[in-house]
HTML snippet that shows the backbone in 3Dmol.js (N, CA, C, O; Angstrom):
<script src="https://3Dmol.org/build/3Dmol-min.js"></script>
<div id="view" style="width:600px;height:400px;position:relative"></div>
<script>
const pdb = `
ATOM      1  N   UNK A   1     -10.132  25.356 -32.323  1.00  0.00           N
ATOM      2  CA  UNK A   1      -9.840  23.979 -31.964  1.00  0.00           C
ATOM      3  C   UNK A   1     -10.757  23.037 -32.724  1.00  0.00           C
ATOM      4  O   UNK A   1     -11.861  23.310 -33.196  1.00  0.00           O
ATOM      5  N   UNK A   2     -10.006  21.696 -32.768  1.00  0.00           N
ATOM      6  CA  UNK A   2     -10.960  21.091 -33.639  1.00  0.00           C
ATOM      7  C   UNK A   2     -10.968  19.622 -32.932  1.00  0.00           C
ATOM      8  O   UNK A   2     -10.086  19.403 -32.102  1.00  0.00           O
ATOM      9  N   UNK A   3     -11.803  18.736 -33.186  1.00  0.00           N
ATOM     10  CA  UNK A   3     -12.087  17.166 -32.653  1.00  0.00           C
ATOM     11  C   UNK A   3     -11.819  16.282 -33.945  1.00  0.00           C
ATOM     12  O   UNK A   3     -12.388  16.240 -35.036  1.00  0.00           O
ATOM     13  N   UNK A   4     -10.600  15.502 -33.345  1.00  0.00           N
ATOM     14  CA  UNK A   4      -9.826  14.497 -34.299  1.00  0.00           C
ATOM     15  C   UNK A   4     -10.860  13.265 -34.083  1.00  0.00           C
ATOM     16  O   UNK A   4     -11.263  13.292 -32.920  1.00  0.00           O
ATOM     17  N   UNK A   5     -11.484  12.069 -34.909  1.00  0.00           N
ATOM     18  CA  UNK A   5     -11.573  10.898 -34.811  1.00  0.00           C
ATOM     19  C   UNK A   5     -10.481   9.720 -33.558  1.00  0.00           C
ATOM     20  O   UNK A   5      -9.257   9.626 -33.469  1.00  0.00           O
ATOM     21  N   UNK A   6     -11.172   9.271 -33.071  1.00  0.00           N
ATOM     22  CA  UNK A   6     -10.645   7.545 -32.736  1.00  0.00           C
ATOM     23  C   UNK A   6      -9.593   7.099 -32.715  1.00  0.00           C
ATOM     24  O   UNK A   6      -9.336   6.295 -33.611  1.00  0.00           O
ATOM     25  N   UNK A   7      -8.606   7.389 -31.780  1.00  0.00           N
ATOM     26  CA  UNK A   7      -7.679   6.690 -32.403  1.00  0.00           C
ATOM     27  C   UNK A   7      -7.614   5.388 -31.496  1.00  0.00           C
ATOM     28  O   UNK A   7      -8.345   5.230 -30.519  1.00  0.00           O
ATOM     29  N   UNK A   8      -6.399   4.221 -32.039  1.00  0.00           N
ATOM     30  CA  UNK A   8      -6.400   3.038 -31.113  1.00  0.00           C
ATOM     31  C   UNK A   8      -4.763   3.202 -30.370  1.00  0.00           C
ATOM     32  O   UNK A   8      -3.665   3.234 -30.925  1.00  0.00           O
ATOM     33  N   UNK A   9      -5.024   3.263 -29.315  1.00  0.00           N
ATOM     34  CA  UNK A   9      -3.729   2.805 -28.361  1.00  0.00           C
ATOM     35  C   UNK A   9      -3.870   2.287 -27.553  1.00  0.00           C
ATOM     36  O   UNK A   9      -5.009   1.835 -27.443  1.00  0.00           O
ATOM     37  N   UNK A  10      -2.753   1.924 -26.272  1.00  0.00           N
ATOM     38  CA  UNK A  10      -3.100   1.159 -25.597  1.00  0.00           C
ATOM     39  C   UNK A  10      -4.243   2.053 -24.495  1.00  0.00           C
ATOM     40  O   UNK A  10      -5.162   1.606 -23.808  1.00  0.00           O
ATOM     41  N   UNK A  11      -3.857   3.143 -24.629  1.00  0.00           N
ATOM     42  CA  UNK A  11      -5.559   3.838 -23.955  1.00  0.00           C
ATOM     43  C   UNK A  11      -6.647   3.976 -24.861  1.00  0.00           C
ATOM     44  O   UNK A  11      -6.274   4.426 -25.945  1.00  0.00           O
ATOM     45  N   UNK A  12      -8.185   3.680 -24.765  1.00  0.00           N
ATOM     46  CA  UNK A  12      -8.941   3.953 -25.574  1.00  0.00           C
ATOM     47  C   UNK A  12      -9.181   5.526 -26.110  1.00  0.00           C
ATOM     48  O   UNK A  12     -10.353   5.890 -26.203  1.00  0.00           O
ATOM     49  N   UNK A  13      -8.611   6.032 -26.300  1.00  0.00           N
ATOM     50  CA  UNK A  13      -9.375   7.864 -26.758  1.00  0.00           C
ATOM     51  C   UNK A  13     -10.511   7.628 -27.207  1.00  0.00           C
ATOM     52  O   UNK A  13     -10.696   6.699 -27.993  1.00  0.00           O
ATOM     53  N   UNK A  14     -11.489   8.433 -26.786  1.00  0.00           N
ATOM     54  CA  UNK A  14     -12.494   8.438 -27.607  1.00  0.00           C
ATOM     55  C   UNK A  14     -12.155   9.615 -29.023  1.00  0.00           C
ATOM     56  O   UNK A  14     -12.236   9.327 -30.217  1.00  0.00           O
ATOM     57  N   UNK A  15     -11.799  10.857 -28.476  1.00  0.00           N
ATOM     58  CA  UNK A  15     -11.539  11.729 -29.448  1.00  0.00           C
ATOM     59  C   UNK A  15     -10.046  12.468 -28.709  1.00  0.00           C
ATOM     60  O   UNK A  15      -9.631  12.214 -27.578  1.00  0.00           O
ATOM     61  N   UNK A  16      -9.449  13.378 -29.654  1.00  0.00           N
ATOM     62  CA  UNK A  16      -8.638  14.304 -29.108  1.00  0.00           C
ATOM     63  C   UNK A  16      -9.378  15.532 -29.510  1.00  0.00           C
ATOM     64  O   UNK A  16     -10.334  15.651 -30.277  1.00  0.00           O
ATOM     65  N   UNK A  17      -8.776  16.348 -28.877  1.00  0.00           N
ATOM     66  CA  UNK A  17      -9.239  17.867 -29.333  1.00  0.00           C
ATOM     67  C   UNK A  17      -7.329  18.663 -29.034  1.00  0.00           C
ATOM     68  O   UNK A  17      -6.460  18.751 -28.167  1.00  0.00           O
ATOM     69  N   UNK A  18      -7.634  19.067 -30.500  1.00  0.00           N
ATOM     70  CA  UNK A  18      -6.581  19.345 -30.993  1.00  0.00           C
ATOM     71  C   UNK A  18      -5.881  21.150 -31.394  1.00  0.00           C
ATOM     72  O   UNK A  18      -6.891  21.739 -31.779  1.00  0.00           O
ATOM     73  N   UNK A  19      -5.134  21.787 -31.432  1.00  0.00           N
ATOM     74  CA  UNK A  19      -5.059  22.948 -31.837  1.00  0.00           C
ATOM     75  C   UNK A  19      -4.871  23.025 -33.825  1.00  0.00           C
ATOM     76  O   UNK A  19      -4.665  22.038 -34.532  1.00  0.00           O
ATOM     77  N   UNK A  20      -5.036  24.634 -34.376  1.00  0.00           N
ATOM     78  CA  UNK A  20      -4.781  24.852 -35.865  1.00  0.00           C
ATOM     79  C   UNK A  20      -3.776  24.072 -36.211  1.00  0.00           C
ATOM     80  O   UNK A  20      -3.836  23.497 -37.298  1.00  0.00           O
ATOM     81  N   UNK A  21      -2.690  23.900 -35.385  1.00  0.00           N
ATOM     82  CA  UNK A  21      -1.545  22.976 -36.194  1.00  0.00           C
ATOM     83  C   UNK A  21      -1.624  21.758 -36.056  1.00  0.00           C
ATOM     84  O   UNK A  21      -0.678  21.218 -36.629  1.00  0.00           O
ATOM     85  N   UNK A  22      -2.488  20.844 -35.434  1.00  0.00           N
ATOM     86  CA  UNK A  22      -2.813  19.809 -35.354  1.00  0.00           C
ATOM     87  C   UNK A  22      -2.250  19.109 -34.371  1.00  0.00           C
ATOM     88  O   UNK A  22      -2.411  17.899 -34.529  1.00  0.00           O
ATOM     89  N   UNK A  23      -1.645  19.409 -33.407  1.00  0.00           N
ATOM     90  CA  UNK A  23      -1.108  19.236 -31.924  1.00  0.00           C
ATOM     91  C   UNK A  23      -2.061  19.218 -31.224  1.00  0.00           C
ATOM     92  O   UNK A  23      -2.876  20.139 -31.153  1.00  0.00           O
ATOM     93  N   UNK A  24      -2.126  17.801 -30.378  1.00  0.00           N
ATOM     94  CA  UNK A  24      -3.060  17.151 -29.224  1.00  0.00           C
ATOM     95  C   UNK A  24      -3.005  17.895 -28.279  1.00  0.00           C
ATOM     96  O   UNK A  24      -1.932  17.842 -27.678  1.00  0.00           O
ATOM     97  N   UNK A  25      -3.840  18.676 -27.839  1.00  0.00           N
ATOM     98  CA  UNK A  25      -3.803  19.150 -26.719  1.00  0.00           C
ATOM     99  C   UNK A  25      -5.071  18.623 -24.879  1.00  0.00           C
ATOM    100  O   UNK A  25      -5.281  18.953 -23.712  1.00  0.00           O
ATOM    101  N   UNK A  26      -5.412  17.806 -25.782  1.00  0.00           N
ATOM    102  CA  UNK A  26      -6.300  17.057 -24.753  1.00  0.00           C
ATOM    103  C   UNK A  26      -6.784  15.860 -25.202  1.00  0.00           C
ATOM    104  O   UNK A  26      -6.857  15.771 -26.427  1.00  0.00           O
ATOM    105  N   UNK A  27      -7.220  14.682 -24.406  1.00  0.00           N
ATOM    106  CA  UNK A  27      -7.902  13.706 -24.672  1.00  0.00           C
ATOM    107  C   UNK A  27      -9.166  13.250 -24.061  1.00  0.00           C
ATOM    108  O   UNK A  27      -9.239  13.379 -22.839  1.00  0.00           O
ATOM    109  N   UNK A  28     -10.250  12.704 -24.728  1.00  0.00           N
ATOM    110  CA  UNK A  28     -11.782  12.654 -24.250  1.00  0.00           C
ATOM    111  C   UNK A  28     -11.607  10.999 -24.503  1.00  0.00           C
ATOM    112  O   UNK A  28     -11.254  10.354 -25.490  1.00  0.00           O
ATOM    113  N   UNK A  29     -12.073  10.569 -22.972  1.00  0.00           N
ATOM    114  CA  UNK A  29     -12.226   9.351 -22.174  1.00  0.00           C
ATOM    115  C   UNK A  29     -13.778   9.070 -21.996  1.00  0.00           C
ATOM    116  O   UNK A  29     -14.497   9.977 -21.576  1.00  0.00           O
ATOM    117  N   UNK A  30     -14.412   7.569 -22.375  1.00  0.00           N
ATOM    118  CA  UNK A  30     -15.500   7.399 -21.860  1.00  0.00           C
ATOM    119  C   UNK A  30     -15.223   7.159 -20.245  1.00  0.00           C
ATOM    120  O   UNK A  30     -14.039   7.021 -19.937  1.00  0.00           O
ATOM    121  N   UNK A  31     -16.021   7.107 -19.388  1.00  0.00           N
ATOM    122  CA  UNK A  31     -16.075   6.770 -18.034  1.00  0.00           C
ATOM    123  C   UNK A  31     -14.873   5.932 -17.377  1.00  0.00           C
ATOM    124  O   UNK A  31     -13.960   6.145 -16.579  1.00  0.00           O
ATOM    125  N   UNK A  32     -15.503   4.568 -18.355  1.00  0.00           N
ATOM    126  CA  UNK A  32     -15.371   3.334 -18.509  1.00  0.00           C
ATOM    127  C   UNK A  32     -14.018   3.607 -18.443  1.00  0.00           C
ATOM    128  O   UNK A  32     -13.369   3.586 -17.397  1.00  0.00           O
ATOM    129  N   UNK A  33     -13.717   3.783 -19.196  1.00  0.00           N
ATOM    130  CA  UNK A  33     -12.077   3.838 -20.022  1.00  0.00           C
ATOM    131  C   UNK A  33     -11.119   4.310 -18.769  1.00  0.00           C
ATOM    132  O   UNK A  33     -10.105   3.724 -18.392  1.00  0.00           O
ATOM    133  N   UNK A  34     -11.811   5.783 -18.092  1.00  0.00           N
ATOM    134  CA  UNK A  34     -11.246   6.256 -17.370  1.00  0.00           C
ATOM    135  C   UNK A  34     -10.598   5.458 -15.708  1.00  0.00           C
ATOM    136  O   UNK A  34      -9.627   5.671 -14.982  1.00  0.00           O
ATOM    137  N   UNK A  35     -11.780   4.480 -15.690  1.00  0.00           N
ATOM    138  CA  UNK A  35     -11.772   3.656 -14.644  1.00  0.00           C
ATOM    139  C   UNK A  35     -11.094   2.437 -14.677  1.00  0.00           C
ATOM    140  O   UNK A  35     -10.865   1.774 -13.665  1.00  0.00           O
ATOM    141  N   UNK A  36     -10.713   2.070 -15.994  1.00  0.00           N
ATOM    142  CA  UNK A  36      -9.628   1.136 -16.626  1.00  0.00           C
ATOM    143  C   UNK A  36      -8.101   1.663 -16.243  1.00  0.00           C
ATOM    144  O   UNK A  36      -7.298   1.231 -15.416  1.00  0.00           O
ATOM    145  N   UNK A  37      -8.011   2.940 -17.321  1.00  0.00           N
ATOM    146  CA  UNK A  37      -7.037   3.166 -16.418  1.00  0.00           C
ATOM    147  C   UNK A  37      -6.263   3.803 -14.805  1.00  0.00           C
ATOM    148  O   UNK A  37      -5.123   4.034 -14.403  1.00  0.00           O
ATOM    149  N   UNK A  38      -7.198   3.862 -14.444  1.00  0.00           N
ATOM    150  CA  UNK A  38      -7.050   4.259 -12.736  1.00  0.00           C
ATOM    151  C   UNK A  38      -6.382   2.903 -12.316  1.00  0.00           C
ATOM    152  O   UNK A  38      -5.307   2.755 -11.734  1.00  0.00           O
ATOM    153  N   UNK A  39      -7.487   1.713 -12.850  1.00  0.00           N
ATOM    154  CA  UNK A  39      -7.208   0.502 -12.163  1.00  0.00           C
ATOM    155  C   UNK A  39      -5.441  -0.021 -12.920  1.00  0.00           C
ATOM    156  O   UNK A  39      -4.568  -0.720 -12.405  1.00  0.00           O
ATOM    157  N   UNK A  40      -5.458   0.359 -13.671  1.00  0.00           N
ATOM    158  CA  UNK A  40      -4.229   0.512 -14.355  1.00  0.00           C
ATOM    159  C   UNK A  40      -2.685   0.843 -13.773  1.00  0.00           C
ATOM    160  O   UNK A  40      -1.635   0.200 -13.755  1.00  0.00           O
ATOM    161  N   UNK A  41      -3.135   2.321 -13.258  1.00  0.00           N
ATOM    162  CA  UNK A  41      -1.784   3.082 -12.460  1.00  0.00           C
ATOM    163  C   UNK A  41      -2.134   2.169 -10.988  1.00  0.00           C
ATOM    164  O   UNK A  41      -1.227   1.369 -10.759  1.00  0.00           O
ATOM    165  N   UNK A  42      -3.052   2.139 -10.147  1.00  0.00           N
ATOM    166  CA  UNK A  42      -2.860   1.610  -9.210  1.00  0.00           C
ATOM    167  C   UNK A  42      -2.046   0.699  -8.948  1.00  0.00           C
ATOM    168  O   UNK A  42      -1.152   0.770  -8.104  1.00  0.00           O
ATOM    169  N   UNK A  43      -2.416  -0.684 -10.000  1.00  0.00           N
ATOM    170  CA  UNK A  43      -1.441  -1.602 -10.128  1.00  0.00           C
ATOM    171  C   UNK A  43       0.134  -1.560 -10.523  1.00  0.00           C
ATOM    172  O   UNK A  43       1.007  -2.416 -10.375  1.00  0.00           O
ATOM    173  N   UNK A  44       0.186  -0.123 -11.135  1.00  0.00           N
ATOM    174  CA  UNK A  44       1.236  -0.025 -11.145  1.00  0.00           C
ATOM    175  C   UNK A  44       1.970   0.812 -10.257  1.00  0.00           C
ATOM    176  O   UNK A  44       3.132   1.090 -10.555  1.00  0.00           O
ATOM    177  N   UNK A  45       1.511   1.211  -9.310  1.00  0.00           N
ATOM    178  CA  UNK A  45       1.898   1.824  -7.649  1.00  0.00           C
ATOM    179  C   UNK A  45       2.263   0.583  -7.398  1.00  0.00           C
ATOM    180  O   UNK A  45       3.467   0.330  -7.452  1.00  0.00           O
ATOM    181  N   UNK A  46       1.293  -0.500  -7.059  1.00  0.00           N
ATOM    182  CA  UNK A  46       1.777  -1.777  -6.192  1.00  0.00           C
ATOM    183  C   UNK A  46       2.678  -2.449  -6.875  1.00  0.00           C
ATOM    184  O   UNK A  46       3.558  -3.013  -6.225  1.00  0.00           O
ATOM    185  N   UNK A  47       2.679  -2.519  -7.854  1.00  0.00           N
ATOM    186  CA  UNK A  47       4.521  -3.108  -8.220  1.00  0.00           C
ATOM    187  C   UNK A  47       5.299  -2.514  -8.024  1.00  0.00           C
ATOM    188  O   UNK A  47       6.193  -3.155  -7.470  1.00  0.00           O
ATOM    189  N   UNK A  48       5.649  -1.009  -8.246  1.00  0.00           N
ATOM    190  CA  UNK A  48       6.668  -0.445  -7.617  1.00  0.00           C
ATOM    191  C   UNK A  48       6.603  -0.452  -6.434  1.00  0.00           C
ATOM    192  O   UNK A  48       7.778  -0.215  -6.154  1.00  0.00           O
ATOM    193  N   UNK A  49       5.955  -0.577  -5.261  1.00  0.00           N
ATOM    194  CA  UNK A  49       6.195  -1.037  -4.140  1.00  0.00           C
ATOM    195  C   UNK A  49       6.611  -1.853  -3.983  1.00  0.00           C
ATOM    196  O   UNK A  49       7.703  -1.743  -3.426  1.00  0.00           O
ATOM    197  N   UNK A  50       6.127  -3.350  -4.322  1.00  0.00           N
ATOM    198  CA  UNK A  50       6.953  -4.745  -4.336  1.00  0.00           C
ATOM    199  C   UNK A  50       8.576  -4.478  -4.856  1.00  0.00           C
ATOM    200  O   UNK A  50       9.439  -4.894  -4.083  1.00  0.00           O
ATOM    201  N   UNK A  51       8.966  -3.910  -5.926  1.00  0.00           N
ATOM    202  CA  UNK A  51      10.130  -3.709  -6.452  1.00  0.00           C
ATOM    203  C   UNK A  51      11.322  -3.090  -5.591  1.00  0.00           C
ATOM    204  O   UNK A  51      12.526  -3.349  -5.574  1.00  0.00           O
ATOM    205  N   UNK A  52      10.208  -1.784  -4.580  1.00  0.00           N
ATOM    206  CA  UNK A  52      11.193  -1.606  -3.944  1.00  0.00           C
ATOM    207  C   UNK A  52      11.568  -1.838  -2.280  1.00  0.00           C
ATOM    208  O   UNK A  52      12.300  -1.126  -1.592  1.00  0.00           O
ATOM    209  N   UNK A  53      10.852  -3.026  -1.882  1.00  0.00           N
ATOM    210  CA  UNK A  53      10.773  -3.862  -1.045  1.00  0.00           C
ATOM    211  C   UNK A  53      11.150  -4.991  -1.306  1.00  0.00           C
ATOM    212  O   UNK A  53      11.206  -5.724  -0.319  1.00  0.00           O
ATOM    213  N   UNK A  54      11.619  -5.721  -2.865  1.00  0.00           N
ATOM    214  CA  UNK A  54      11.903  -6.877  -2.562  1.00  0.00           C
ATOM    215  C   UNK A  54      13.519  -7.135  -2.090  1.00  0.00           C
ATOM    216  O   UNK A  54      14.052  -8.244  -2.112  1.00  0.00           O
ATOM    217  N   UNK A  55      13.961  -6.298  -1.803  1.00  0.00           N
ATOM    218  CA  UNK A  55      15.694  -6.618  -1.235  1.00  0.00           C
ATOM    219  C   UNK A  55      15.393  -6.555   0.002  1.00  0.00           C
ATOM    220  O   UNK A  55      16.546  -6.408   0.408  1.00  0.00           O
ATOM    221  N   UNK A  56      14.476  -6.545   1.378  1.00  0.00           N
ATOM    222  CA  UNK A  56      14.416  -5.865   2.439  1.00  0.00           C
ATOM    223  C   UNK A  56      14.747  -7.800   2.830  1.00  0.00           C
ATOM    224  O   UNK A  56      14.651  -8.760   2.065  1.00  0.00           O
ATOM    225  N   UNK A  57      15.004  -7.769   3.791  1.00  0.00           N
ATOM    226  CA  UNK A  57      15.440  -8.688   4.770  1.00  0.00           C
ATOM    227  C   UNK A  57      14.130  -9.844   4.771  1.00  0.00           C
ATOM    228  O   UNK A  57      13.029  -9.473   4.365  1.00  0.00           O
ATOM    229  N   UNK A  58      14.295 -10.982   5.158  1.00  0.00           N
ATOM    230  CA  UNK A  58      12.890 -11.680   5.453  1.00  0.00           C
ATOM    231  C   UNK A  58      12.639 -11.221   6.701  1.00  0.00           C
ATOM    232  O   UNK A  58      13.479 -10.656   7.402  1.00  0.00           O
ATOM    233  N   UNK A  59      11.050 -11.533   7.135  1.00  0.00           N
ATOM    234  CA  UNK A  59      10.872 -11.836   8.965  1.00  0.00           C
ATOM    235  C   UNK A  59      10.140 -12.794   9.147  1.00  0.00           C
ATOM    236  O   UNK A  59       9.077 -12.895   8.534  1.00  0.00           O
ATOM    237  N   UNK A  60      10.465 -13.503   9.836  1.00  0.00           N
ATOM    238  CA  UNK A  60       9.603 -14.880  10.550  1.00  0.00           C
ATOM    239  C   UNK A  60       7.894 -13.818  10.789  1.00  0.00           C
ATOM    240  O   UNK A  60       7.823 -12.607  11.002  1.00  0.00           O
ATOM    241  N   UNK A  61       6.995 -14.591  10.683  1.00  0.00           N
ATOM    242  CA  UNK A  61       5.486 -13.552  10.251  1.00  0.00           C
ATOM    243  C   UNK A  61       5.515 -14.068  12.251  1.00  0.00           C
ATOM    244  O   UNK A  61       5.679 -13.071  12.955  1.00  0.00           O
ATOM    245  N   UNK A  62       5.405 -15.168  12.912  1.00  0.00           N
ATOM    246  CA  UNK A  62       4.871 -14.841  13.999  1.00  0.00           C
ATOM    247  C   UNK A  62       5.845 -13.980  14.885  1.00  0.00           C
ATOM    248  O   UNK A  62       5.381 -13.347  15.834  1.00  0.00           O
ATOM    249  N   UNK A  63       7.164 -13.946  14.595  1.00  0.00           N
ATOM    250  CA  UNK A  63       7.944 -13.071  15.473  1.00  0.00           C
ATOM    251  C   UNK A  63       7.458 -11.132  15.174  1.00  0.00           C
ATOM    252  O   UNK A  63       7.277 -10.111  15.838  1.00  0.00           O
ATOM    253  N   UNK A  64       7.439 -11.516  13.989  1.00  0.00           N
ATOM    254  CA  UNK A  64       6.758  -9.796  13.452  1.00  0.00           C
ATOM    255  C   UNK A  64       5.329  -9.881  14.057  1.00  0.00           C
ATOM    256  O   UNK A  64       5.058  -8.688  14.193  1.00  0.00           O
ATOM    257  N   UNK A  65       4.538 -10.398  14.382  1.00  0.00           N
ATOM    258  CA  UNK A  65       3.257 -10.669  14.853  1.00  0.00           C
ATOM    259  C   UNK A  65       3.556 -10.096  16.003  1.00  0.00           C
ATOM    260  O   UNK A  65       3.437  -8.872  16.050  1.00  0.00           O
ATOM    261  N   UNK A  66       4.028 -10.842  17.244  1.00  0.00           N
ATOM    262  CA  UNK A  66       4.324 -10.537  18.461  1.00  0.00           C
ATOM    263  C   UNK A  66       4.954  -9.439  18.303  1.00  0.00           C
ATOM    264  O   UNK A  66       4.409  -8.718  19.139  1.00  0.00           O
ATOM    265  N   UNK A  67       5.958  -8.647  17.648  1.00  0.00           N
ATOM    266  CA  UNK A  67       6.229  -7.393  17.919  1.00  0.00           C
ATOM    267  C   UNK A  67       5.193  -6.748  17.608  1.00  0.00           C
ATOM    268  O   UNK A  67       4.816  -6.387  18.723  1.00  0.00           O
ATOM    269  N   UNK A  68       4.417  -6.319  16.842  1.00  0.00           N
ATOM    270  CA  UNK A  68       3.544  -5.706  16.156  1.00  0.00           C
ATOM    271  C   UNK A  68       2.447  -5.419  17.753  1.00  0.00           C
ATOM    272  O   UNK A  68       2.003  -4.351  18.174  1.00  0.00           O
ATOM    273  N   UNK A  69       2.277  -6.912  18.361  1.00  0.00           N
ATOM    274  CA  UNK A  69       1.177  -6.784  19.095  1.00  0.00           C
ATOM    275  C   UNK A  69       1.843  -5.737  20.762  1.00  0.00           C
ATOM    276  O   UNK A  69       1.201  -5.102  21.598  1.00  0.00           O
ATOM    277  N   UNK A  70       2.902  -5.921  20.667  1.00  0.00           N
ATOM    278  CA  UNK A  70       3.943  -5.520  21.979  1.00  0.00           C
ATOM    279  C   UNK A  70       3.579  -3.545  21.404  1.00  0.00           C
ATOM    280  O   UNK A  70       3.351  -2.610  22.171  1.00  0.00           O
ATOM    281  N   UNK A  71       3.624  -3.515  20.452  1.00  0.00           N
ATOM    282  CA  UNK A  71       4.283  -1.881  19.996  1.00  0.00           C
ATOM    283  C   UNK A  71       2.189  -1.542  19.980  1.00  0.00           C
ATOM    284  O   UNK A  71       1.804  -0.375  19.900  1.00  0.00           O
ATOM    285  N   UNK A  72       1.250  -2.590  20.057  1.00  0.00           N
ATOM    286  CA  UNK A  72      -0.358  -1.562  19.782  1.00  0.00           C
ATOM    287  C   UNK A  72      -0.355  -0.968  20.754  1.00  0.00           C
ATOM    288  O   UNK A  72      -0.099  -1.596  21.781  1.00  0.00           O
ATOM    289  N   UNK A  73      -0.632   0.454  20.840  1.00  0.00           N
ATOM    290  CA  UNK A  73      -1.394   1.098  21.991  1.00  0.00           C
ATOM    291  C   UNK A  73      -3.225   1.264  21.945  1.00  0.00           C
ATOM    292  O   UNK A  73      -3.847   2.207  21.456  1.00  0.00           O
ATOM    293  N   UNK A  74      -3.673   0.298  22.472  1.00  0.00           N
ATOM    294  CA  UNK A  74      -5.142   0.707  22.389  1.00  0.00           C
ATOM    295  C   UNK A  74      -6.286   0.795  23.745  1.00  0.00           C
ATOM    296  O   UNK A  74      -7.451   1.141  23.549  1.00  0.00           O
TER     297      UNK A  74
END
`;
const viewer = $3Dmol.createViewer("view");
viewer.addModel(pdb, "pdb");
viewer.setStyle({}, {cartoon: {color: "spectrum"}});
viewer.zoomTo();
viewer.render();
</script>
């Protein structure tokens, strides 16, 4: 196996490490980078949530309030 240089995408690689035929078989992340994209997919969990909630019905927030408080068991 061998360690390719830098490349630029929209993820930072620091390096790949690659097989004899030159096929990526892994990628090396600083920390940093790694925590970029976490914050990355997260945000993109919460849009697909919004996306697939935005057809749902409206609710008046204090009528959903009062149910909400009717249904706590504490």
């Amino acid at each position: 196996m061998a360690i390719t240089a830098k490349q630029t995408d929209i993820i930072n690689v620091k390096q790949y490490v690659i097989d004899k035929q030159g096929n990526k078989l892994a990628a090396i992340l600083d920390m940093e980078e790694l925590a970029r994209v976490r914050d990355l997919l997260e945000g993109l969990s919460d849009l697909k949530a919004i996306e697939n909630r935005v057809n749902e019905p409206a609710e008046d927030y204090e009528k959903y309030s009062r149910k909400r408080k009717t249904t706590l068991h504490v």
